[in-house]
C-alpha positions in Angstrom: 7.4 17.5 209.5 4.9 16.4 206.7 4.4 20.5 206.0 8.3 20.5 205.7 8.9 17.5 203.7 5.8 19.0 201.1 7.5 22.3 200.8 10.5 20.6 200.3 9.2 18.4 197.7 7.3 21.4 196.4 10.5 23.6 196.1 12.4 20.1 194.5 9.7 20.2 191.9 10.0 23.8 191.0 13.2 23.5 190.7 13.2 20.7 188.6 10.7 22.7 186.8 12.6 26.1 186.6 16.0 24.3 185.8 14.0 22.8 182.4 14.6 26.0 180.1 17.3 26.9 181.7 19.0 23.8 180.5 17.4 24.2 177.1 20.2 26.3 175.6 22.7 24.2 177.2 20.8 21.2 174.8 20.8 24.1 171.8 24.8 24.4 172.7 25.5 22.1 169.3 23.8 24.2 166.9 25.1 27.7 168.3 28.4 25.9 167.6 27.2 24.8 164.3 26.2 28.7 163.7 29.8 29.9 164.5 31.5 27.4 162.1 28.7 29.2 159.5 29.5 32.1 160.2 33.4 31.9 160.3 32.9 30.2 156.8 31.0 33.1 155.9 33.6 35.5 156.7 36.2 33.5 155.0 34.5 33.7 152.0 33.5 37.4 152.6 37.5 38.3 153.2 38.2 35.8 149.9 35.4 37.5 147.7 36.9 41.2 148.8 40.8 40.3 147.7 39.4 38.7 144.6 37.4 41.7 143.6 40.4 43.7 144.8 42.8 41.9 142.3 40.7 42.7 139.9 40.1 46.2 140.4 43.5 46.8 140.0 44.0 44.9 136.9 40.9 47.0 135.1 42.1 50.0 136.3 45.5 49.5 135.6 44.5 48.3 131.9 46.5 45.3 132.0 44.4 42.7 129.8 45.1 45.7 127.4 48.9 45.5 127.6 48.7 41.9 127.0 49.5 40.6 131.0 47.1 37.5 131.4 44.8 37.7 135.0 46.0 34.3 136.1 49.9 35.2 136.1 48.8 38.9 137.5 46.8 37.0 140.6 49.8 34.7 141.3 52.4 38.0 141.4 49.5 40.1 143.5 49.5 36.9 146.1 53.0 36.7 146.6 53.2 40.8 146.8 50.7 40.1 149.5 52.9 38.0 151.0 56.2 39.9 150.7 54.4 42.6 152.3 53.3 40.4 155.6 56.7 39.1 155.9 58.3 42.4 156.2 60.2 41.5 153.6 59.4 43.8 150.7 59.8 47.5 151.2 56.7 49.4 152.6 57.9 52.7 150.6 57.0 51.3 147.4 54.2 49.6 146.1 56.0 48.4 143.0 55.1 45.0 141.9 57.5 43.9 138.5 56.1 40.8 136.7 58.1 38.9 133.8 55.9 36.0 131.5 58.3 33.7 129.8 55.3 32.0 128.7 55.4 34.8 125.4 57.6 35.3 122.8 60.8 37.5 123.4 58.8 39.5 120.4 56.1 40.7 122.7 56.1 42.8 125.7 56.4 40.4 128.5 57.7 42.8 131.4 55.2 44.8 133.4 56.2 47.6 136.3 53.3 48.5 137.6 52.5 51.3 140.3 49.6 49.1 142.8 48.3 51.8 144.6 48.9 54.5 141.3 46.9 51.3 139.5 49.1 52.1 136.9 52.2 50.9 134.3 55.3 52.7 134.5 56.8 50.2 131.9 55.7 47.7 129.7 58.8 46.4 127.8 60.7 43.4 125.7 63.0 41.7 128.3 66.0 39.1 127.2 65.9 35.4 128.9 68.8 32.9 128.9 70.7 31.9 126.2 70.0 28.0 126.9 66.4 28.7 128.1 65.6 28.5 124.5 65.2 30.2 121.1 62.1 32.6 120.9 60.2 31.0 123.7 61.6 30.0 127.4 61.8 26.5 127.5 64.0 25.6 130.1 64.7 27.0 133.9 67.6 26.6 136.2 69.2 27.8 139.4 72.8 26.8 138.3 75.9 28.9 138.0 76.9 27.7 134.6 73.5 26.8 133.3 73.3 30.4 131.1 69.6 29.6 131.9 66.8 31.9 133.2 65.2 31.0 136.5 61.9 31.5 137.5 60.2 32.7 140.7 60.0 35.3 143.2 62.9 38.0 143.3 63.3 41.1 145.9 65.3 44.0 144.0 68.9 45.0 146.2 70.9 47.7 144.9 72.4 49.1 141.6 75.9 48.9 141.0 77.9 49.8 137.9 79.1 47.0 135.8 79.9 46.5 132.1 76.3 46.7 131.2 76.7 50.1 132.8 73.8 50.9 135.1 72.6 47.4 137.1 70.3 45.9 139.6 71.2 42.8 141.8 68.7 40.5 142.5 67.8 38.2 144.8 66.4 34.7 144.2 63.4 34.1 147.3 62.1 30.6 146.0 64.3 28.0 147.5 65.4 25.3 144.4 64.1 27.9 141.8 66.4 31.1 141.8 68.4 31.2 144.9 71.6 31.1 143.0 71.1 34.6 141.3 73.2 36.5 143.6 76.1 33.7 143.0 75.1 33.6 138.9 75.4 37.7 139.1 71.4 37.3 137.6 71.4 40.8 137.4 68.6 43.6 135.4 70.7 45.7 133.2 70.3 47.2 129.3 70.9 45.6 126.5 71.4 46.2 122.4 70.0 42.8 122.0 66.9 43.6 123.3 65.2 45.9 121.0 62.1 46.1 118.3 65.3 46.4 115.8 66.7 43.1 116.9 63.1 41.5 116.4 62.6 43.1 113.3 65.9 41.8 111.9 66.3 37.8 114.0 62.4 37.6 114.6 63.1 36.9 118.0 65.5 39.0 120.9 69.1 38.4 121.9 69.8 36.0 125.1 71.4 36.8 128.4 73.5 34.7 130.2 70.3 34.3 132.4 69.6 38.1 133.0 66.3 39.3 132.5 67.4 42.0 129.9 65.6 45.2 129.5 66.1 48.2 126.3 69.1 50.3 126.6 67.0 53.6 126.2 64.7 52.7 129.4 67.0 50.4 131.4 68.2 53.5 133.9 64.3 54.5 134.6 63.3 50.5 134.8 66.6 50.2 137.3 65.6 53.2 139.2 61.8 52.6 139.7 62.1 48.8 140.9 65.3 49.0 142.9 65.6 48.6 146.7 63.5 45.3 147.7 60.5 45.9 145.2 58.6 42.1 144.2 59.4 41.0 140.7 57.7 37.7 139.6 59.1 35.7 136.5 56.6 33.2 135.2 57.2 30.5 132.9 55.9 27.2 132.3 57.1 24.3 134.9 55.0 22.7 136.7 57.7 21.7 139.3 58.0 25.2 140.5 56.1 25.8 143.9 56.4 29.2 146.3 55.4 29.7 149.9 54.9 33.5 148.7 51.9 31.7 146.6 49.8 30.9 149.5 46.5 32.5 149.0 45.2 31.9 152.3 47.4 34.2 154.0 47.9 36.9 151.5 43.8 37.0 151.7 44.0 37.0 155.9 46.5 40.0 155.8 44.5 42.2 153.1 41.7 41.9 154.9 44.0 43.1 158.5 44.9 45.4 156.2 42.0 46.6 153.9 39.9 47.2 157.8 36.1 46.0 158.0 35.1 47.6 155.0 36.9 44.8 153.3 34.9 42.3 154.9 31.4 44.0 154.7 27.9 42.7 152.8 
């Protein structure tokens, strides 16, 4: 019995014993965890620094500090591209991304159609805003029938229709509050005399819309026809009320990295 109780005792201290680094890791558990929060973090910030250097790869190669678009406005269109594109609601034919900055003067180029995967500009042109936005500059946004004022935001391109502006595009407002009116307004991209180096040259400023964003007669077909059919176009102007789901940066940076593969991600 005393042989039995020993070996018993023996066994209870080796296991006692044995069970010691067994549970060690178990006691390490917290800073395993710890390492996978790291890590994750680390990818995070991988995935970020890839779309970041992405954005700007595109706008070197596209040459688009040298056609006057500023980086910031060119991330915030990129982002909501992006996020068009995960949506499903932008088309996946085209990778046509259209960006407007009312921040300029209507004397400078302030429309850019620009060709993402081409990185290039079709068109980089003078375009009209609202008559009571404001003289030379944009002042003032609205998404009110009535107003005569342009409204800023994200737009998806519909279809062309023939009006008396001749060859048009339809467009349609995305960013609740902002520009969801512009079907209702008829907010439409058609040619205009009023928007032209001639006009400049002669009122130091363009012509206004009723709220369109107004494009050259002699390019207003090829604008029309490259951007139509649920393309992105982006107006920018200065308000700081205006806010856009399609500007969230976390997920347009999640789905180029699904997209972009591992490579995207890598050291």
């Amino acid at each position: 019995m005393v042989r039995v109780f020993l070996t018993a005792l023996t066994l209870g201290i080796l296991s006692f014993t044995i069970a010691t680094p067994e549970t060690a890791p178990a006691t390490a558990a917290k800073p395993a965890a710890a390492a996978t929060v790291v890590d994750a973090a680390e990818v995070a910030a991988l995935k970020e620094a890839a779309f970041d250097n992405h954005v700007q790869q595109l706008y070197t190669a596209a040459g688009l500090k040298a056609k006057g678009l500023s980086y910031d406005v060119f991330e915030k269109a990129v982002i909501g591209f992006q996020n068009f594109q995960r949506l499903h609601l932008a088309s996946s034919d085209k990778s046509i991304l259209s960006i407007v900055d009312f921040t300029k003067s209507s004397s400078k180029k302030r429309l850019w159609v620009i060709d993402l995967n081409a990185k290039k500009v079709l068109f980089n042109s003078l375009v009209a805003h609202g008559r009571n936005t404001g003289q030379d500059k944009a002042m003032q946004f609205s998404n009110s029938s009535g107003s005569y004022m342009s409204s800023l935001g994200f737009y998806l391109t519909d279809a062309t229709y023939y009006g008396k502006h001749g060859l048009s595009l339809r467009l349609n407002g995305m960013d609740e509050g902002f520009n969801t009116n512009a079907m209702e307004r008829a907010i439409v991209v058609h040619g205009a005399d009023y928007v032209s180096d001639a006009f400049v040259k002669q009122y130091g400023r363009l012509g206004r819309s009723l709220g369109c964003p107004s494009v050259p007669k002699e390019i207003s077909k090829d604008v029309i026809e490259a951007i139509k059919d649920k393309t992105v176009l982006y107006i920018h102007g200065n308000d700081r009320k205006y806010t856009s789901r399609y500007l969230n940066n976390t997920k347009a940076i999640e789905f180029y990295a699904a997209q972009a593969g591992a490579d995207a991600v890598s050291i």
